[in-house]
N, C-alpha and C positions, 0 to 999 in steps of 0.2 A: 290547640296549638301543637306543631309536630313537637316530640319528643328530641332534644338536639344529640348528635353523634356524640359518643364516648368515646374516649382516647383508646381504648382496645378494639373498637370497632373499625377505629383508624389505620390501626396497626397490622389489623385483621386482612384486611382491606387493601394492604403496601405490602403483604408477606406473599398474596396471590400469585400463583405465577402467570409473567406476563403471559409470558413466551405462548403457553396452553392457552391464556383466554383471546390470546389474537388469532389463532391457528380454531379455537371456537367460532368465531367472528367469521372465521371465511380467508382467511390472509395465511398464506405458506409462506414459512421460512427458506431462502436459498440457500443458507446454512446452518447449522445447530451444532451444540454442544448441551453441556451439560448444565452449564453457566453462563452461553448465551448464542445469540441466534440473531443471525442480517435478515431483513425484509424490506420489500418494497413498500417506501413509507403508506400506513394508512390512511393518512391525511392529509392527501398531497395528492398529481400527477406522480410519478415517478419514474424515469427510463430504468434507470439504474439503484440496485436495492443498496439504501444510506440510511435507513432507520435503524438502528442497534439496540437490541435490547441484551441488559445484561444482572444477572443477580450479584448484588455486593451484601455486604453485611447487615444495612438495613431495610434491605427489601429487592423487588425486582426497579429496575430503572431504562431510560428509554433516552433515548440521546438522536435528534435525525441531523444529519451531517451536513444536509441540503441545505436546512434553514438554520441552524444551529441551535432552536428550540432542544430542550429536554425537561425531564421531570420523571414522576411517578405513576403509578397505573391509577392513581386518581386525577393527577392532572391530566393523562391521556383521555381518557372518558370525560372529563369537563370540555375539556377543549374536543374532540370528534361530536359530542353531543350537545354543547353548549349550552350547561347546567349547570347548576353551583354546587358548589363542596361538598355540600350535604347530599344532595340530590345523589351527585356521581358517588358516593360511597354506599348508599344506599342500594342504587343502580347495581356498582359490583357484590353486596353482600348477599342481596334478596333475588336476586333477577337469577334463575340456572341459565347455562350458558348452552346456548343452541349453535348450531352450524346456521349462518346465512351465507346467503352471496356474496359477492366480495363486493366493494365499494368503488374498488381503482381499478381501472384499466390496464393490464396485462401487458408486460410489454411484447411488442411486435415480433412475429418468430422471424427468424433470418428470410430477407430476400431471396429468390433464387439466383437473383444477380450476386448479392452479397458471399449466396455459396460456392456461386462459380469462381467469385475471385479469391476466398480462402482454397479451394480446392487449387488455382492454380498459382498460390503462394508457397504450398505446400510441394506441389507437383515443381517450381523453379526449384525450390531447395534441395529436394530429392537431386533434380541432377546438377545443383553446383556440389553438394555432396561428392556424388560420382565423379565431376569431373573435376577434384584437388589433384595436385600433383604435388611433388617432391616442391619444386620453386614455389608455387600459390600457398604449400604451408611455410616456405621461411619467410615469405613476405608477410604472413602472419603475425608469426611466433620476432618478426623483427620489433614490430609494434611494440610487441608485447614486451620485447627484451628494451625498446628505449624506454621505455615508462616504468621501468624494474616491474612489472604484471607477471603471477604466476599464471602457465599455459599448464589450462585444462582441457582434455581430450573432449571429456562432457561437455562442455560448453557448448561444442556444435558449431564454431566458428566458421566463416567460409569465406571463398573470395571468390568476390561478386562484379563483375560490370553493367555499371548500370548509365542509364542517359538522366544526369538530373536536371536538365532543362529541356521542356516538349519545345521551346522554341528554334533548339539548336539540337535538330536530330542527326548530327555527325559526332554530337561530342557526347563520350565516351569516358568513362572514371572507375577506375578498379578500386573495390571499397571492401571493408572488412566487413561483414554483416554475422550479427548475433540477432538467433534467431530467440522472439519471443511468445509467449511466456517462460519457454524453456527450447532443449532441442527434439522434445517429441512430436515427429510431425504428424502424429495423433492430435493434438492441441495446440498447434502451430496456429497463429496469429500474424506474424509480418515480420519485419524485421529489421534491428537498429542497425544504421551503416556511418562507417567512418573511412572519408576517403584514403587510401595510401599512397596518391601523393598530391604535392601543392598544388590546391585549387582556389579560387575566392572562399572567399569565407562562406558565403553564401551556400556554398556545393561541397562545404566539410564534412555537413551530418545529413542523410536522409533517413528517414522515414517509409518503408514499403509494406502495406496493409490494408485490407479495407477499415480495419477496429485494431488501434494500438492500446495496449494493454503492458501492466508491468511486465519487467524480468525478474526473475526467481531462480537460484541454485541453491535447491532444499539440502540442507542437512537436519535429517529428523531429530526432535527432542534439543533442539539446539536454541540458542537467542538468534533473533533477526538484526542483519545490522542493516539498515534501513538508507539508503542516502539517494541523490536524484541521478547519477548515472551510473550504467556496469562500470565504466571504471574506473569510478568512483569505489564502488564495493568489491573490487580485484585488487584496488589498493588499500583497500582497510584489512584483507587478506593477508596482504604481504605488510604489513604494518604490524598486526597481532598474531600472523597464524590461523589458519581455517577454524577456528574458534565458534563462527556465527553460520547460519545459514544469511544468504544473500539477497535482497529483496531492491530493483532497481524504479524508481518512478517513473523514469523515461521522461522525463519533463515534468515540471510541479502542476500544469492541467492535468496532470492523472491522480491527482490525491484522492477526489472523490473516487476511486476504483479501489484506495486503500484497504476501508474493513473488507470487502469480499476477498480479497487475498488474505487478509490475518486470519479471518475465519477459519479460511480450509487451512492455512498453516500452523494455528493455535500454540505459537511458543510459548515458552515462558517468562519471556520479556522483549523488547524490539530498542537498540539502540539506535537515536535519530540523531544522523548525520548529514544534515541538508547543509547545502552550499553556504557558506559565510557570505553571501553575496550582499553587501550594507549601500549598495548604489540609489539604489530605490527602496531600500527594507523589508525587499522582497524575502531575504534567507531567515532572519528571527519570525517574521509573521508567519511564513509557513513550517517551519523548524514547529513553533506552540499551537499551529492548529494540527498539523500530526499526531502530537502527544495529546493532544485534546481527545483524536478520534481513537488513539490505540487504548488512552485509560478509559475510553468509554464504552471500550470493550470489554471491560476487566483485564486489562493486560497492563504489566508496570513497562514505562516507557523510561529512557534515560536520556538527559541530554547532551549530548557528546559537543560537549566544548573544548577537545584536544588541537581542535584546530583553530579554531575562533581566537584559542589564546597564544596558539603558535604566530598568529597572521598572515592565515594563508587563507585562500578560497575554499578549500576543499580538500578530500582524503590524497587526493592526485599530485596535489601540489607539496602536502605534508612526506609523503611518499618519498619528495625528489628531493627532501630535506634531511629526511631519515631513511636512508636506503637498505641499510641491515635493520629497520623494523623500529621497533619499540615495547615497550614493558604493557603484554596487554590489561594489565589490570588497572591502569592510568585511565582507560575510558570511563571507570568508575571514580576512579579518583580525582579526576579533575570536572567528574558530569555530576548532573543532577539527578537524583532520580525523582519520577511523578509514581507515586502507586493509585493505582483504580480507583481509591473512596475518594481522595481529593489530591490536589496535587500538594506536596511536602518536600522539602528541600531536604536530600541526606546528605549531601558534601555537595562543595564546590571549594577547593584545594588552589592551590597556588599555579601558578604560570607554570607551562611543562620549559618554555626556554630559558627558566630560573632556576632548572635542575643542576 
């Protein structure tokens, strides 16, 4: 009869590091740290890398974002190998760890169609850049001043005419466009537009890109405050004070792109301020699958209920409530926090319109 696992071999076994025995495996990480590291799941198809592995206190741990599956480097090996307990701890104690081939499929390098139209997204931006003028920035900075939004140079704002319906090629909509991920058109992506003036509803927001991806205005070393539009996070700005670096979803279909932005950004907490949208329960279920994926990075996530108990939709609408700002350390006081091991309620505090 085999000999059964001891609890130290267990232990033994959960201390390993992941990270090193997947990257033995054959499986490259797209981003690392020290404490943890995204990859395209190994047990999966995967377009986009949503496996997280991450070291917490007792041990390394694995969380894939795609299926919501997580566990430990033994439940990893149970399940890719389809073994029992014993088996897979064994597996990791005894077996050295070789380089093979990788198991999944690689995602696809860029089209050269795909390049031509980042190249000439980039190449439109270059010359709405050039051609701002004195009137195209107040029509801007108008925006910005009816929303109370602090105008930033950075930001890379522009004004843009675009045709947002191929059916009706005479018409014509001058839109504010923030370009994303950021404004270096090194890494230029497409860009969010917001028309400037009344149009259907329909032709308020576009979308120009081949691959939308979030927004970002990094301030290093700083907390993320997390929410689903720029301005959305232009007003939590002007609410607290440039306090946080900015991180925008551009719609809740980008959440899965989340961990690969925290990765490269690795703050030291992410404040999540998703829409209070309670129509369909769409803002609490993505609100907690957020804080799901940031503590499943080892990152403490907080839940920003400043507005939820104000009864507004969003930082936008709290903005036009509280126009000289507010006390920023209420997003603590009134949030929850989740830390990495598990999630743990630190406060949740009284109503801010009971102040």
């Amino acid at each position: 009869m085999d000999r059964p696992i001891t609890d130290e071999e267990i232990a033994r076994a959960r201390h390993i590091d992941l990270v090193d025995y997947l990257i033995a495996l054959g499986f490259q990480p797209t981003s690392r740290t020290s404490s943890r590291a995204l990859f395209h799941s190994p047990l999966r198809e995967d377009a986009d890398p949503s496996f997280s592995v991450s070291r917490l206190q007792k041990g390394w741990f694995w969380h894939d974002f795609g299926t919501k599956e997580k566990g430990d480097i033994i439940d990893f090996v149970r399940q890719r190998r389809n073994i029992a307990f014993r088996e897979a701890v064994r597996e990791i104690l005894d077996q050295p760890l070789r380089a093979q081939p990788r198991n999944y499929r690689s995602p696809q390098p860029h089209t050269q169609q795909s390049q031509q139209a980042v190249a000439s997204i980039r190449h439109r931006y270059t010359r709405a850049k050039a051609a701002m003028t004195p009137a195209r920035y107040r029509a801007l900075q108008d925006v910005f001043a009816r929303h109370h939004l602090p105008w930033y140079e950075e930001l890379g704002a522009v004004w843009m005419l675009l045709q947002p319906d191929c059916s009706r090629p005479r018409f014509r909509v001058p839109y504010l466009a923030f370009p994303f991920p950021t404004s270096d058109v090194r890494t230029l992506q497409g860009f969010e537009c917001r028309a400037l003036r009344s149009v259907e509803r329909k032709y308020q927001r576009r979308t120009r890109g081949p691959q939308k991806t979030l927004w970002m205005f990094p301030r290093p070393g700083q907390p993320i405050l997390l929410t689903e539009s720029i301005f959305d996070c232009l007003a939590g700005d002007a609410l607290i004070g440039p306090r946080c670096s900015l991180l925008a979803l551009n719609g809740l279909a980008m959440l899965p792109q989340l961990p690969s932005f925290l990765s490269r950004l690795e703050p030291p907490a992410v404040y999540v301020a998703l829409d209070n949208d309670r129509s369909r329960d769409r803002g609490p279920k993505s609100q907690q699958e957020a804080i799901q994926m940031i503590t499943g990075l080892g990152i403490p996530a907080i839940d920003v209920r400043v507005h939820t108990q104000a009864r507004v939709k969003d930082l936008v609408k709290l903005l036009h409530r509280f126009p000289q700002g507010i006390d920023p350390h209420i997003l603590d006081r009134t949030g929850i926090r989740h830390n990495p091991a598990n999630v743990s309620v630190d406060r949740h505090l009284r109503n801010i319109t009971s102040r």
